[in-house]
N, C-alpha and C positions, 0 to 999 in steps of 0.2 A: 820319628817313631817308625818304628819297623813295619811294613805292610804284611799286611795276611796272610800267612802262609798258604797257597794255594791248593794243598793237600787236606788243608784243615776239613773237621768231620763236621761241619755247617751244614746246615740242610739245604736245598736250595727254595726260590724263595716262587709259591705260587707257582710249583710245577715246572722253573727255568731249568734246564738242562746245568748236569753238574759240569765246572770247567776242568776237574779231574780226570771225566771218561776218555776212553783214548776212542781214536776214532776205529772204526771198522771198514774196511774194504770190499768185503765179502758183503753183497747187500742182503745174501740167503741169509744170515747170519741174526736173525732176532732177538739175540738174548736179552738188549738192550731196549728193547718194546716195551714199553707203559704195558700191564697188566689189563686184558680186557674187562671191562665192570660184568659182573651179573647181568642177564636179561631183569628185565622188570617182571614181576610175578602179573600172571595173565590176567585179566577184568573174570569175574563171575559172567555167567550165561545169562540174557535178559529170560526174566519169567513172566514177565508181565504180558498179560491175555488182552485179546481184542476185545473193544467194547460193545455192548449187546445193539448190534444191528435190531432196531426195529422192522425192516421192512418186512418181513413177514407177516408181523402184527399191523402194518397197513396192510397189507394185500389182505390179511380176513376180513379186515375194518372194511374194505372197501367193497367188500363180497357184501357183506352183514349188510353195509348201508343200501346199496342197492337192493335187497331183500326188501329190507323194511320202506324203502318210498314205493311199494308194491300195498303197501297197506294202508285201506283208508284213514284218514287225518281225525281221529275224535278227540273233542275240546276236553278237555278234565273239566271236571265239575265244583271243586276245589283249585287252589293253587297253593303251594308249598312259596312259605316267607324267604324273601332275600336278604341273603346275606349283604352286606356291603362290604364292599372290600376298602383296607385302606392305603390301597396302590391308588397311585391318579393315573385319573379317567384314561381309558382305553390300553391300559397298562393290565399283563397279566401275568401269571407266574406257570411257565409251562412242567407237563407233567414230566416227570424225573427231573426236575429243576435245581439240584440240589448235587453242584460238582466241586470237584476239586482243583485246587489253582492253588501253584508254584511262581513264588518269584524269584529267581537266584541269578548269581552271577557273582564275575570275581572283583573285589574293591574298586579297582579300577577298568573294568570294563564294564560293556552295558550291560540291563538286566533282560534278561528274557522271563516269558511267561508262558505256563504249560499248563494243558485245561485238561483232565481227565475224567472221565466219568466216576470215578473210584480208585485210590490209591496204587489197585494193581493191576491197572489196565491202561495201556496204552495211550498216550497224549492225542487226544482228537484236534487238538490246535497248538502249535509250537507258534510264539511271538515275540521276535524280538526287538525293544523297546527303545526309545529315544532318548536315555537318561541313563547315567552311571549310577553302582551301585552303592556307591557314599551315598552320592548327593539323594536318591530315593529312600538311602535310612536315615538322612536327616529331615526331610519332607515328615516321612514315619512318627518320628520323635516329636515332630512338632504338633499333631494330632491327624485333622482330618485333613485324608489325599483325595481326590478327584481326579482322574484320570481321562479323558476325551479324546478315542481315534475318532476320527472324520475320514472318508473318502468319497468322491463324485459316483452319482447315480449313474448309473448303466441304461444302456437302451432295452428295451425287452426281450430283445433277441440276443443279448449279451447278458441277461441274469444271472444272477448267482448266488450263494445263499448268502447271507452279510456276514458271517463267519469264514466265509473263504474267500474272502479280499485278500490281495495278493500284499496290498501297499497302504498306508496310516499316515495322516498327519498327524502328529499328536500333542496333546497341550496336556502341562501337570499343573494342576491350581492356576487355569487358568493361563499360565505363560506357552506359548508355543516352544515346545524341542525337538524338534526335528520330525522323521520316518520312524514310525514301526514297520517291519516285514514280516511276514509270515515265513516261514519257511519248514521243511521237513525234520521230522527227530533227524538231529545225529548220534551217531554212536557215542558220543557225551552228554549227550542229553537224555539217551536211556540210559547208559551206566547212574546218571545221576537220579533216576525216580526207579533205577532197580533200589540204591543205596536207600529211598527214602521211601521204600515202598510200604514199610511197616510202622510210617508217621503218617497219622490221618490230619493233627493240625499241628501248629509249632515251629518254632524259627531257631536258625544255631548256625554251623558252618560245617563244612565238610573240607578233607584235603584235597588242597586242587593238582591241576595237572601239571605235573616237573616239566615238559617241552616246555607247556606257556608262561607259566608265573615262577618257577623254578622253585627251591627247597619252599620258601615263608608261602608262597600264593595258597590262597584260603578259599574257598567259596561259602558264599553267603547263602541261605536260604530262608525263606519264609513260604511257610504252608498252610493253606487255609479251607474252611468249608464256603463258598459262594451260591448265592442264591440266582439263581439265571429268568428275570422277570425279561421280556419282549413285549416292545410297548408298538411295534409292528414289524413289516417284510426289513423296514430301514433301518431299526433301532431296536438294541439289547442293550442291557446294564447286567453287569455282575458286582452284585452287593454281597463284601465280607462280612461272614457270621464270626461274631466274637465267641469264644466262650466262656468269657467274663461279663456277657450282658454289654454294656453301654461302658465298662471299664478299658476296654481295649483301644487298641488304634481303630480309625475307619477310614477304608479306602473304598473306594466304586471305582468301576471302569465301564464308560460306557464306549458303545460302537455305534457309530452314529452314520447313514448316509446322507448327503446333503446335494 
């Protein structure tokens, strides 16, 4: 059988150079240059605001309070009934408690977590976590997660607040997986809660980035309302609010220092 005409109008295969083109000498000579691609269209502008610094609201608090231990101590005469709470003992829910928390990440990379005060303000905690993000949507699936960073106590003169620990052991239901890190937004990680600024709860996926996962890669996300209870200096939990009631998945993540 007669072999291929090497003129033939075959395509070449995956980009291989056609063995038709003659060659060129002149290297000025480009005509035979693969076509430059498009630039990629630019990311939108982050709009997301800084979140409401308290400290000015301490600095009056702390004007106010010294005022008031200027004035003598009188007993009431009555007492106003208690409430009980049904956090355990020593456990409280502090005031503006109630933030927002991102889990995302692409199928097969780890998941990070982003804590914001409110949807369109800036991440007060980027964390990324010890577990891929299949294996945390099958944990998911399977009902309740439990989530447990741990890291070693500080000397007093090396405090800090328990939210900006730098490094996490961390255990999901119990099994040990490895390091959580803290680390700063990157500009992928604000692109990505500019994208989700205008979802307050809800889980889906977004398109991910062509460098790392190339055309299929996805990102996953899950968004949620949490409850931020501090049971002291050493220990917070964030419990997810459902808004199906007791229907939904439940995760907690506690921080725990030991």
């Amino acid at each position: 059988m007669a072999s291929p005409h090497v003129g033939s109008d075959q395509a070449p295969f995956m980009g291989e150079p056609n063995s038709t083109s003659t060659t060129k000498d002149d290297p000025s000579d480009d005509s035979t240059a693969p076509p430059t691609p498009p630039p990629l269209p630019p990311r939108p502008s982050v709009s997301l605001v800084e979140p409401h610094h308290k400290k000015k609201q301490n600095r009056v608090f702390r004007v106010f309070r010294s005022v008031f231990r200027s004035f003598p101590i009188i007993t009431p005469m009555c007492k106003l009934p208690i409430i009980h709470s049904t956090l355990p003992e020593g456990h409280r829910v502090v005031a503006g408690s109630r933030i927002t928390g991102t889990l995302f990440g692409y199928r097969k990379g780890r998941v990070s977590l982003s804590i914001q005060e409110a949807p369109k303000c800036l991440p007060t905690l980027v964390l990324e976590l010890a577990i891929q993000t299949f294996v945390l949507q099958k944990e998911m699936t399977a009902g309740m997660v439990r989530i447990a960073l741990e890291c070693e106590k500080r000397t007093e003169k090396d405090k800090m607040k328990l939210l900006d620990e730098p490094l996490w052991t961390m255990y999901c239901n119990g099994k040990k997986s490895g390091y959580g890190v803290k680390r700063d937004a990157t500009e992928e990680d604000l692109h990505i809660m500019e994208l989700l600024k205008a979802v307050s709860m809800g889980a889906g996926v977004l398109p991910g980035n062509l460098d790392d996962e190339g055309p299929d890669g996805e990102l996953a996300y899950m968004r949620a309302h949490f409850e931020r209870v501090v049971g002291s200096k050493d220990s917070e939990t964030l419990y997810m609010l459902s808004p199906d009631g007791n229907n939904g998945p439940e995760l907690s993540i506690f921080f725990v220092r030991i």
